[in-house]
TIFI-395895 format. One record per residue (C-alpha): chain; x, z, y. Coordinates in nm, 3 decimals, m for minus. Example, Ala and Ser with C-alpha at 12.3 -4.5 7.8 and 13.67 -1.06 7.14 Angstrom:
BEGIN
node chain = A, X = 1.230, Z = 0.780, Y = m0.450
node chain = A, X = 1.367, Z = 0.714, Y = m0.106
//
This chain:
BEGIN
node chain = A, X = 1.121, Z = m1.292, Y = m2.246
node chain = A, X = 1.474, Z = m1.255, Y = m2.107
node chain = A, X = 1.402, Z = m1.460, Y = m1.802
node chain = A, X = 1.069, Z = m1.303, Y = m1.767
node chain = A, X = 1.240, Z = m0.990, Y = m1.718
node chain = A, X = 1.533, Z = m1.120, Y = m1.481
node chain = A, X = 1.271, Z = m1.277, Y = m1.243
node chain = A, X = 1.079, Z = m0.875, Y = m1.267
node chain = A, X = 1.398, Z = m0.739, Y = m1.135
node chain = A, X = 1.492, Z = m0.991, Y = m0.921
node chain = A, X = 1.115, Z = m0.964, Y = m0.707
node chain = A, X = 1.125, Z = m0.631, Y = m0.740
node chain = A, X = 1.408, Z = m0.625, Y = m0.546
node chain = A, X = 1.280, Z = m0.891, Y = m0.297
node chain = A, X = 1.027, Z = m0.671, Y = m0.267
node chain = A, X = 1.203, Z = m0.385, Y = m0.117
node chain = A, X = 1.391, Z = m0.577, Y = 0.089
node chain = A, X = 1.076, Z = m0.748, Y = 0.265
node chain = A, X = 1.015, Z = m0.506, Y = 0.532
node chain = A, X = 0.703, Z = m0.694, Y = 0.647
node chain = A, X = 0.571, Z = m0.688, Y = 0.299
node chain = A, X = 0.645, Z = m0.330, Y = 0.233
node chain = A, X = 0.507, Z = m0.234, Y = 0.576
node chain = A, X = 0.116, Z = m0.404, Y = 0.524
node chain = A, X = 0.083, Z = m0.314, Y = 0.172
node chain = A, X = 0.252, Z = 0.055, Y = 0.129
node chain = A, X = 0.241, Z = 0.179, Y = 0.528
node chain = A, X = m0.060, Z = 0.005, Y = 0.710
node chain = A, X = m0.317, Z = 0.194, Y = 0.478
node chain = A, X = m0.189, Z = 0.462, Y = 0.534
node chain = A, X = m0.141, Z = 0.491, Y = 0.885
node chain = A, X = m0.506, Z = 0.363, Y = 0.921
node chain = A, X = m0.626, Z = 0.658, Y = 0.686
node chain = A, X = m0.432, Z = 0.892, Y = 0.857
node chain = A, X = m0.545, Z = 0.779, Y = 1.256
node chain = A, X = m0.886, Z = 0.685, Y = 1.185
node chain = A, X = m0.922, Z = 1.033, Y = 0.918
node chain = A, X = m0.790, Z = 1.241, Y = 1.195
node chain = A, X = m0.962, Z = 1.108, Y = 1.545
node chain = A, X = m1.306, Z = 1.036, Y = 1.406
node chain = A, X = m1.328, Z = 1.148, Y = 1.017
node chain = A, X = m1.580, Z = 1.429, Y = 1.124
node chain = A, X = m1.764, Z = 1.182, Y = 1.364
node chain = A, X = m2.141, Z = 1.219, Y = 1.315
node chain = A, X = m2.104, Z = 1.564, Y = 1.113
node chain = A, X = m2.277, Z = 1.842, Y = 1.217
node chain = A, X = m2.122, Z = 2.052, Y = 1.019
node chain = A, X = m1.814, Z = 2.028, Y = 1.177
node chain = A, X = m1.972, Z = 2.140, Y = 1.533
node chain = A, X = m1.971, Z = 2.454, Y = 1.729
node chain = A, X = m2.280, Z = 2.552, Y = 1.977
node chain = A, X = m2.245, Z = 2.724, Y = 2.295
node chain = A, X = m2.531, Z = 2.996, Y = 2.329
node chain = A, X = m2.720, Z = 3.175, Y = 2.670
node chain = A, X = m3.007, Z = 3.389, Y = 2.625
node chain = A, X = m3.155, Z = 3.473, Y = 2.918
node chain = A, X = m3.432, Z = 3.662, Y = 2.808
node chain = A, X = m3.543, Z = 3.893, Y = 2.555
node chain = A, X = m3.284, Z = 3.989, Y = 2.249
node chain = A, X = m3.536, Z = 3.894, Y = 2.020
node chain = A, X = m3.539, Z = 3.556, Y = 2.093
node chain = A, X = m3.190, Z = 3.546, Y = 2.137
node chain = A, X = m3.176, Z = 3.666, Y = 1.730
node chain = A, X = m3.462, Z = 3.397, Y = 1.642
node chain = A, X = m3.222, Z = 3.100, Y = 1.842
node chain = A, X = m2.914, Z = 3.225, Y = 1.652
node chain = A, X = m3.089, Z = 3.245, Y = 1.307
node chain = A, X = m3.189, Z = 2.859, Y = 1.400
node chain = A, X = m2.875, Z = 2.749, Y = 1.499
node chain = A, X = m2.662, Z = 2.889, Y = 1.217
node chain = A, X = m2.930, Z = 2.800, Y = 0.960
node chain = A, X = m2.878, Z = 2.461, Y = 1.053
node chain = A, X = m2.543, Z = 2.448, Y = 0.945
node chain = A, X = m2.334, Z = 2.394, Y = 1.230
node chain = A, X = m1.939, Z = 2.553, Y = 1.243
node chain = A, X = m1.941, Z = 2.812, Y = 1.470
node chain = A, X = m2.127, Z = 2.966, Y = 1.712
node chain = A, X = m2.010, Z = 3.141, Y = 2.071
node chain = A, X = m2.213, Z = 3.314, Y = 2.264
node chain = A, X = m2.206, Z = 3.323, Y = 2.672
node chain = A, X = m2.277, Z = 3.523, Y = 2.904
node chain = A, X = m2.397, Z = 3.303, Y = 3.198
node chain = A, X = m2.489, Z = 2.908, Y = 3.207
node chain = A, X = m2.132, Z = 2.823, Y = 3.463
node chain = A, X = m1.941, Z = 2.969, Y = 3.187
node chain = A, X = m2.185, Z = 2.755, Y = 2.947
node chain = A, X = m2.123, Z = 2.386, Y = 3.129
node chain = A, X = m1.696, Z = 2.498, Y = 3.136
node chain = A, X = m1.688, Z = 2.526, Y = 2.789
node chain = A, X = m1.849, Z = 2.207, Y = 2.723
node chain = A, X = m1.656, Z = 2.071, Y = 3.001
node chain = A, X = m1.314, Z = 2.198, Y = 2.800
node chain = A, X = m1.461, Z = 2.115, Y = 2.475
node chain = A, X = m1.411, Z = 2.464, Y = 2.374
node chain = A, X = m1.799, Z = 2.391, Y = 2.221
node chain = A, X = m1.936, Z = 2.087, Y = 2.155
node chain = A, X = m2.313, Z = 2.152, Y = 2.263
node chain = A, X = m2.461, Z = 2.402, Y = 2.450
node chain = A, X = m2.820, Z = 2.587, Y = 2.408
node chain = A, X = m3.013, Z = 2.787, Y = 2.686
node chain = A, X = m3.309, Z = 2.981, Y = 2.655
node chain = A, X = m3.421, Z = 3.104, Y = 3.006
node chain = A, X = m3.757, Z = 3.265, Y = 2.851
node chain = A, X = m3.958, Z = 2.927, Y = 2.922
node chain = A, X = m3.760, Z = 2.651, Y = 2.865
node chain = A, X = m3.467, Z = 2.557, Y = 2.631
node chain = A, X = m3.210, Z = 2.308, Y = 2.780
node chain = A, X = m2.938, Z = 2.141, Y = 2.583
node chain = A, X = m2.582, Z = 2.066, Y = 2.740
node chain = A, X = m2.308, Z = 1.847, Y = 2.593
node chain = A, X = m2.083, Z = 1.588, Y = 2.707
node chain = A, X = m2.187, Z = 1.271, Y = 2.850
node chain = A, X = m1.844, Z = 1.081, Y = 2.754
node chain = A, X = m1.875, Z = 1.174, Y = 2.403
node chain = A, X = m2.085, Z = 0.858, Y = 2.305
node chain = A, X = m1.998, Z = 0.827, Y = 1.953
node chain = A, X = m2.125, Z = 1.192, Y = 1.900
node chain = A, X = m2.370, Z = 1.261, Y = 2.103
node chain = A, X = m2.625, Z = 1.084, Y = 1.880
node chain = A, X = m2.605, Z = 1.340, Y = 1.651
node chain = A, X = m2.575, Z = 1.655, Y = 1.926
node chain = A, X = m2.874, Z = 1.506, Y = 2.026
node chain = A, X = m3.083, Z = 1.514, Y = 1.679
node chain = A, X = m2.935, Z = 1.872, Y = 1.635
node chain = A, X = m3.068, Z = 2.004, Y = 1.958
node chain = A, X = m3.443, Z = 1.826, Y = 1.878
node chain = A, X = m3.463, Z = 1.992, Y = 1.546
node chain = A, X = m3.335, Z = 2.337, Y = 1.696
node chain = A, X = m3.637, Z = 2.323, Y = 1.982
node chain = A, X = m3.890, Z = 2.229, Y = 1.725
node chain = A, X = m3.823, Z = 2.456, Y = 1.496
node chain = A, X = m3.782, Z = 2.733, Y = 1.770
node chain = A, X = m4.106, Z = 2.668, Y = 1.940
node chain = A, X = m4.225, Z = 2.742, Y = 1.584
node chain = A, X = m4.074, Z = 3.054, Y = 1.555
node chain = A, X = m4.186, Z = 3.188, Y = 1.859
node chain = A, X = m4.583, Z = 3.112, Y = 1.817
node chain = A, X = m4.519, Z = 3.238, Y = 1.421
node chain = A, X = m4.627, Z = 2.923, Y = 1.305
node chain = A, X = m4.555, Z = 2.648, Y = 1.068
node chain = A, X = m4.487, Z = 2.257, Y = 1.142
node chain = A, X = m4.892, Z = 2.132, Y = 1.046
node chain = A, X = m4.667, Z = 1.826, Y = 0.831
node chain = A, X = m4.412, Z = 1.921, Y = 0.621
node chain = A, X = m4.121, Z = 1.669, Y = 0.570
node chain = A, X = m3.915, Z = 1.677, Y = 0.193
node chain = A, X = m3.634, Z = 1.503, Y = 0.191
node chain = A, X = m3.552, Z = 1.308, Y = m0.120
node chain = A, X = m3.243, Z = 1.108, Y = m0.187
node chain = A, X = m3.320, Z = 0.806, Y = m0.344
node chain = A, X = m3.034, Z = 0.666, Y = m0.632
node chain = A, X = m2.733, Z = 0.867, Y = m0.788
node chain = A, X = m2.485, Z = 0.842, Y = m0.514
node chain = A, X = m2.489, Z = 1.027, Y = m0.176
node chain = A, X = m2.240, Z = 0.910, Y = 0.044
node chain = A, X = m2.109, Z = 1.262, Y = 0.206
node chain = A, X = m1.967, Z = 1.136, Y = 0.545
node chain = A, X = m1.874, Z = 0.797, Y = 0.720
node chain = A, X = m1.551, Z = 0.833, Y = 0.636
node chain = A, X = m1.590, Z = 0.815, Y = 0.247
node chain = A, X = m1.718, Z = 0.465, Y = 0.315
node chain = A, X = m1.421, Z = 0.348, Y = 0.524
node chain = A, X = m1.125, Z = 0.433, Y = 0.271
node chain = A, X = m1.208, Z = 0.206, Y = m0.007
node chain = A, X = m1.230, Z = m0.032, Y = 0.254
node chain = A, X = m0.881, Z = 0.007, Y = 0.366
node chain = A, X = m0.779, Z = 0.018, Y = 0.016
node chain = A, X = m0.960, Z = m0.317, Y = m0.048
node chain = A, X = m0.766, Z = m0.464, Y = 0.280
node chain = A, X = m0.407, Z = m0.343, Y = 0.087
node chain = A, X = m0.501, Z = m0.538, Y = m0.194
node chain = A, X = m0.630, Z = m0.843, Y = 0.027
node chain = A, X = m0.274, Z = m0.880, Y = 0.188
node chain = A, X = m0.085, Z = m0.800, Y = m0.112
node chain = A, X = m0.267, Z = m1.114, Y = m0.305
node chain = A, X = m0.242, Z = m1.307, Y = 0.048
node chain = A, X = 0.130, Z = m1.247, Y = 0.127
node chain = A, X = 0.226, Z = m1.320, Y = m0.240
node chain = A, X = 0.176, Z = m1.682, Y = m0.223
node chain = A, X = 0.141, Z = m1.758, Y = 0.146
node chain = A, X = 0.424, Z = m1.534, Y = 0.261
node chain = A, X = 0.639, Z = m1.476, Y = 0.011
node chain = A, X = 0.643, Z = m1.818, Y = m0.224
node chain = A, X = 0.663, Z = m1.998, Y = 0.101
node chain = A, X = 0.983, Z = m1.828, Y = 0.222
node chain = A, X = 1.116, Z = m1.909, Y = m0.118
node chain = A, X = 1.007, Z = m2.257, Y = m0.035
node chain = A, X = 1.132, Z = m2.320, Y = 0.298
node chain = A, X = 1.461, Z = m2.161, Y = 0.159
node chain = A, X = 1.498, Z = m2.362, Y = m0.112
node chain = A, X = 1.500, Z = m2.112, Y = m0.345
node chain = A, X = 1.256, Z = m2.269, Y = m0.548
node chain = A, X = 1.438, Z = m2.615, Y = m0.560
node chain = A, X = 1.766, Z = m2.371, Y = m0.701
node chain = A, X = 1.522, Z = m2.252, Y = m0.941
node chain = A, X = 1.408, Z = m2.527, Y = m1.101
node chain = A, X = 1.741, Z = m2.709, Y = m1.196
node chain = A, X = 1.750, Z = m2.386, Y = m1.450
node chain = A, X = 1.531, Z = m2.388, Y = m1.748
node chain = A, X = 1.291, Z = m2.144, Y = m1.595
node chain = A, X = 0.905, Z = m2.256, Y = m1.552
node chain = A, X = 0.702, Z = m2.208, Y = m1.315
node chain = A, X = 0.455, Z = m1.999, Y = m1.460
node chain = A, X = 0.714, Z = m1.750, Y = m1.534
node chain = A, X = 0.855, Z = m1.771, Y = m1.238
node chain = A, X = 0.429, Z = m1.687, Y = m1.106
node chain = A, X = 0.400, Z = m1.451, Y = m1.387
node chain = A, X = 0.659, Z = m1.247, Y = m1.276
node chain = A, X = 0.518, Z = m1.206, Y = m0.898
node chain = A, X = 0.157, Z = m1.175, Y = m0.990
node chain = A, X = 0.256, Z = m0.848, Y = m1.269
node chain = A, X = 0.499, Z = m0.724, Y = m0.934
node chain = A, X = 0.219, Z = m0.756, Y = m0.683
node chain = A, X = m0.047, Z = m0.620, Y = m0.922
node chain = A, X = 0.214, Z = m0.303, Y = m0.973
node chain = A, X = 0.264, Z = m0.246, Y = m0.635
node chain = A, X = m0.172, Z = m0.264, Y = m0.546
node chain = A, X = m0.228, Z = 0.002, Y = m0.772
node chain = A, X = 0.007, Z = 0.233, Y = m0.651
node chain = A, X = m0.081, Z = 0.141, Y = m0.249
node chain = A, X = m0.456, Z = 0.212, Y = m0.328
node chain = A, X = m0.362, Z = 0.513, Y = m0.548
node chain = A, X = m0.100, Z = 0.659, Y = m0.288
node chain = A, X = m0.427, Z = 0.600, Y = 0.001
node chain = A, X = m0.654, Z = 0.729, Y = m0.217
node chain = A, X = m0.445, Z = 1.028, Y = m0.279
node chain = A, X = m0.419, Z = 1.063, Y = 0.087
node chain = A, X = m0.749, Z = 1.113, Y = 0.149
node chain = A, X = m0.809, Z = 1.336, Y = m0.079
node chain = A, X = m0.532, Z = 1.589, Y = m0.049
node chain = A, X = m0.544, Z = 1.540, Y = 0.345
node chain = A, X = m0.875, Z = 1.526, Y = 0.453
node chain = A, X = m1.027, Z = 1.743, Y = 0.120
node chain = A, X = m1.236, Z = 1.415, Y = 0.035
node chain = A, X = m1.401, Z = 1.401, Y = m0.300
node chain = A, X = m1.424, Z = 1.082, Y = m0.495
node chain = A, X = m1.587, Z = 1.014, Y = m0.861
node chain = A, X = m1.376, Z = 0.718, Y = m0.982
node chain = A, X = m1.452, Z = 0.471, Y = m1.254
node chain = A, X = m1.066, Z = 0.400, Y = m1.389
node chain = A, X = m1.208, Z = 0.083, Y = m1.628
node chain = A, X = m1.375, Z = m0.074, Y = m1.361
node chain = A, X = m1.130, Z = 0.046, Y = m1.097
node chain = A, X = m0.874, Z = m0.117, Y = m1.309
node chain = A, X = m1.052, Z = m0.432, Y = m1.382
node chain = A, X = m1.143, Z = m0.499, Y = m1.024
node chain = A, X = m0.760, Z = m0.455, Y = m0.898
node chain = A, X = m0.657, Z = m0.695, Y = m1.152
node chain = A, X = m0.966, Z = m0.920, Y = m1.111
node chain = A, X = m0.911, Z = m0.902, Y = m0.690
node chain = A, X = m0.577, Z = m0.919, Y = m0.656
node chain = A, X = m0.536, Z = m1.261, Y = m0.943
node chain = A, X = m0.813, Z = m1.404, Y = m0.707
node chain = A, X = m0.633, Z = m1.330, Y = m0.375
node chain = A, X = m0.328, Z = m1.454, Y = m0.472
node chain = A, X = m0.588, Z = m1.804, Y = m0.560
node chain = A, X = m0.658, Z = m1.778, Y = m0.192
node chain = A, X = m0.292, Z = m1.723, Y = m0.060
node chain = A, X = m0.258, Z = m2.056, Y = m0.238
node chain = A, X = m0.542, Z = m2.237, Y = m0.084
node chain = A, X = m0.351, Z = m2.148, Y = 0.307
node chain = A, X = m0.052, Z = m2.214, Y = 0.128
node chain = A, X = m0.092, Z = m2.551, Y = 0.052
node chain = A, X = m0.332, Z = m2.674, Y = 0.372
node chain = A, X = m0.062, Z = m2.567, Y = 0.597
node chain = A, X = 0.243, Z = m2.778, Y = 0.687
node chain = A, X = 0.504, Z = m2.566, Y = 0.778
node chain = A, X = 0.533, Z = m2.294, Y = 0.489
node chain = A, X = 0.664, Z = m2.088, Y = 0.755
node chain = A, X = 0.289, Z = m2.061, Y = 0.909
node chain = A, X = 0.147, Z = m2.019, Y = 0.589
node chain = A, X = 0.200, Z = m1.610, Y = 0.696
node chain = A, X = 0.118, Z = m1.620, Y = 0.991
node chain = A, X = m0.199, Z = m1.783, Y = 0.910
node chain = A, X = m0.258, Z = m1.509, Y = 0.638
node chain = A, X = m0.206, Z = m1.268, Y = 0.881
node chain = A, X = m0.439, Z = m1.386, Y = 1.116
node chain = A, X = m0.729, Z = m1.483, Y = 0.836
node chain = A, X = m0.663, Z = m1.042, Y = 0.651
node chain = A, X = m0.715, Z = m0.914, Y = 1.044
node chain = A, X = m1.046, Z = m1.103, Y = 1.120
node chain = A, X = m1.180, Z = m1.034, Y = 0.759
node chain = A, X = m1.095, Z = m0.659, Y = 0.847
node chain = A, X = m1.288, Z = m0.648, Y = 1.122
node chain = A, X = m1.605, Z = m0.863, Y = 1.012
node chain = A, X = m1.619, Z = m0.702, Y = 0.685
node chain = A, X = m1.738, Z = m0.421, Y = 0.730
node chain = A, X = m1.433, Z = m0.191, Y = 0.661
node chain = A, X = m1.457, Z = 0.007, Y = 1.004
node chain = A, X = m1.833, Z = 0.009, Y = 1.041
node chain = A, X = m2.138, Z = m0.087, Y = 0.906
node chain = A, X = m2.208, Z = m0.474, Y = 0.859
node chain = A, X = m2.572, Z = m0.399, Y = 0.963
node chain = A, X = m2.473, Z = m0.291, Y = 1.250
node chain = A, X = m2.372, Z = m0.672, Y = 1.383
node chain = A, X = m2.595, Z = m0.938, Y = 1.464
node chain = A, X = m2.744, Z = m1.151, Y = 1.220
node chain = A, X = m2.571, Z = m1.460, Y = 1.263
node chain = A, X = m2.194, Z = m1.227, Y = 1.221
node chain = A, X = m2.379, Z = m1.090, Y = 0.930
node chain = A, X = m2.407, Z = m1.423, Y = 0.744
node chain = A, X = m2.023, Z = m1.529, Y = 0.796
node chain = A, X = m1.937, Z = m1.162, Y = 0.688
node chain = A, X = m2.116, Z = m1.217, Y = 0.348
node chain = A, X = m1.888, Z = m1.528, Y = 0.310
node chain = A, X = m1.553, Z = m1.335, Y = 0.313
node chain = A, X = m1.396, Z = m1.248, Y = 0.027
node chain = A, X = m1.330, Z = m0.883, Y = 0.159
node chain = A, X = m1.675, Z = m0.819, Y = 0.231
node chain = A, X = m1.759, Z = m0.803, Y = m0.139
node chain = A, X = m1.399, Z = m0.649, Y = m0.221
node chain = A, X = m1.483, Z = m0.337, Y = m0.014
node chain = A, X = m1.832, Z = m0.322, Y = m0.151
node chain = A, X = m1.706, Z = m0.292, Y = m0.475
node chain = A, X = m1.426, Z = m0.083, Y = m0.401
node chain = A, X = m1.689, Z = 0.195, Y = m0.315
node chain = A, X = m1.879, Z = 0.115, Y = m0.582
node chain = A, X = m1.571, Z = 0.228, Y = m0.854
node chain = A, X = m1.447, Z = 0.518, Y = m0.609
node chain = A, X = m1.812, Z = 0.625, Y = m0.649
node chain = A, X = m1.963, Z = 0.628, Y = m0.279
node chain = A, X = m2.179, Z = 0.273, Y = m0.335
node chain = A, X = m2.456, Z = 0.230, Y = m0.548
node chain = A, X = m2.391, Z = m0.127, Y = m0.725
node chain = A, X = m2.587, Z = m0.303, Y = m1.061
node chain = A, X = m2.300, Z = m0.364, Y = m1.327
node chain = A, X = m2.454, Z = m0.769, Y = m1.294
node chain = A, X = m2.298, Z = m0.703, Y = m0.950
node chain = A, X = m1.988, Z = m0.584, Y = m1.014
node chain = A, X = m1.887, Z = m0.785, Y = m1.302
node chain = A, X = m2.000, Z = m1.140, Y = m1.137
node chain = A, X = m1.757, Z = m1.021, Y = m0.873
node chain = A, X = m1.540, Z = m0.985, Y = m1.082
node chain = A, X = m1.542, Z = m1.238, Y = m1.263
node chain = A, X = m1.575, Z = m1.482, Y = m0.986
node chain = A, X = m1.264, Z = m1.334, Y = m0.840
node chain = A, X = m1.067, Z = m1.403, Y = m1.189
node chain = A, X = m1.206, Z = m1.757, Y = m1.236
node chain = A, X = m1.123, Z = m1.871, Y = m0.884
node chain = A, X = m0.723, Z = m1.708, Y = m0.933
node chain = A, X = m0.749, Z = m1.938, Y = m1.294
node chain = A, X = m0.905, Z = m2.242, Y = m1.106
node chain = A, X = m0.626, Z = m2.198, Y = m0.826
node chain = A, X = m0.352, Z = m2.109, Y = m1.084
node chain = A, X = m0.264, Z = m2.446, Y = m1.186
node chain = A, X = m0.209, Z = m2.563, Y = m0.823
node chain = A, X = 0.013, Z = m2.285, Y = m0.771
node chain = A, X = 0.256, Z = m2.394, Y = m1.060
node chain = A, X = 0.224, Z = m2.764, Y = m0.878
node chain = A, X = 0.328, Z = m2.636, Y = m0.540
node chain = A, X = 0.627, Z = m2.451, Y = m0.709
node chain = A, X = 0.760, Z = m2.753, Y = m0.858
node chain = A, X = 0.645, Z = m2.995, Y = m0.548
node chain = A, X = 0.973, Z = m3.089, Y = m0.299
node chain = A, X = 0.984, Z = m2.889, Y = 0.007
node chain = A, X = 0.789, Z = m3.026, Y = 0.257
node chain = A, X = 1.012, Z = m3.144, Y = 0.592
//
């Protein structure tokens, strides 16, 4: 017990002093949260739009058009006096889309280079028309539409789905780095060859890092978490058991896979590098950033393959924006936990192996 808790200080403090390591688990989240929350966490939302108006006709369609517009739940809307003034503001981005009613026809106006919004501009002025030419005749649509949300979650904005992916990533690198960056310095140091002329074992030696790692993930995904909430007024319905049981689960089985790179590669010092380079393409095909639908079906297949593709899936699924069965979730988990077992053992071997020259 006394050397367990020696080796607990002593990567603790390796730890802090592993810039690299302190940057990609505690920082990178959180300078992803805070970029992507800030330059596209509305993206998509109506809600946070603003409409330009110009009537030029009677007042009381100018009263039915604003009923319409606010009814539909935009931000704000400004009203205009002439269409120039109209086209600047859009221009400016003083509005976001613009409405005119000349007493025949109602145009739309927004931005052309806004491409990731416009989409939904685009719905927004549809709906308005419709239900405007409505209004005017005094009739009603011949085929009403109810919308129904099928299952108990509603995911509230695109954003909600890209945190727990980001917190998934943080624990990817933290169960990556362990072995492949981390044990491999120690390796290439020989650190571990010091070590093992004492009567330490290995295990405790792996104990010791796994318990430090596993400390440090839940803190980095509670700190992001945190984050999100406080910064960008998110709302999040955690399960803490399964939230719990999945960071311990994920990061035992990461650490199975830092071991996998760790021992294919020659050089330990590669073995980070090629972590590095495996977390970043796993980010991007995984679906953290955007939908995996959205990629073609071949990219859809090798994304269903990685590891990270199934962390972030669950990762929603506890921080309650992902429907998932509990079969789901717990084969994850478990699979996670039996491959860090299987992997385990191999570790302990490549702690006591000679450095490789």
């Amino acid at each position: 017990m006394k050397t367990l808790r020696a080796l607990l200080t002593t990567e603790i403090r390796n730890f802090t002093r592993d810039w690299a390591m302190l940057f990609f688990t505690l920082l990178f989240p959180l300078i992803f949260i805070l970029l992507f929350g800030f330059l596209m966490g509305g993206m998509g939302d109506i809600r946070q739009a603003s409409v330009g108006l110009h009537v030029d006709s009677d007042a009381i369609s100018a009263e039915q058009l604003t009923d319409l517009v606010s009814a539909s739940g935009v931000r704000a809307i400004q009203m205009y006096d002439d269409e120039a003034q109209l086209q600047t503001a859009i221009a400016d981005r003083v509005v976001d889309l613009g409405l005119q009613w000349n007493g025949e026809r109602l145009r739309a106006f927004y931005d052309a280079s806004r491409l990731q919004e416009n989409f939904a501009f685009q719905q927004l002025a549809g709906g308005i028309a419709t239900d405007f030419d409505l209004a005017r005749q005094q009739a009603i649509a011949p085929i009403q539409v109810e919308r129904i949300h099928a299952g108990d979650v509603e995911i509230r904005s695109w954003f909600h789905l890209v945190l727990p992916g980001i917190m998934a990533f943080s624990m990817l690198s933290a169960g990556l780095f362990a072995v492949s960056g981390h044990l491999t310095q120690m390796k290439e140091r020989s650190v571990l060859d010091r070590l093992l002329v004492t009567p330490m074992r290995p295990t405790a030696l792996l104990s010791a890092i796994a318990a430090i790692r596993l400390i440090i993930v839940f803190i980095s995904t509670l700190i992001t978490l945190f984050v999100g909430v406080l910064v960008f007024d998110m709302r999040f319905e955690v399960n803490w058991l399964r939230y719990a049981v999945f960071v311990l689960c994920s990061t035992f089985g990461t650490m199975g896979l830092g071991t996998v790179i760790a021992l294919l590669v020659k050089r330990p010092s590669s073995a980070g590098n090629v972590a590095n380079a495996i977390a970043m393409v796993m980010m991007f095909m995984a679906g953290v950033y955007f939908p995996v639908e959205f990629m073609p079906q071949f990219l859809r297949t090798i994304s269903r393959a990685m590891p990270l593709t199934h962390m972030a899936d669950v990762m929603r699924h506890v921080t309650g924006v992902l429907e998932m069965s509990s079969l789901r979730f717990w084969l994850t988990c478990l699979t996670f936990a039996v491959a860090g077992m299987a992997l385990f053992p191999l570790l302990a071997r490549y702690v006591v192996k000679p450095s490789r020259r």
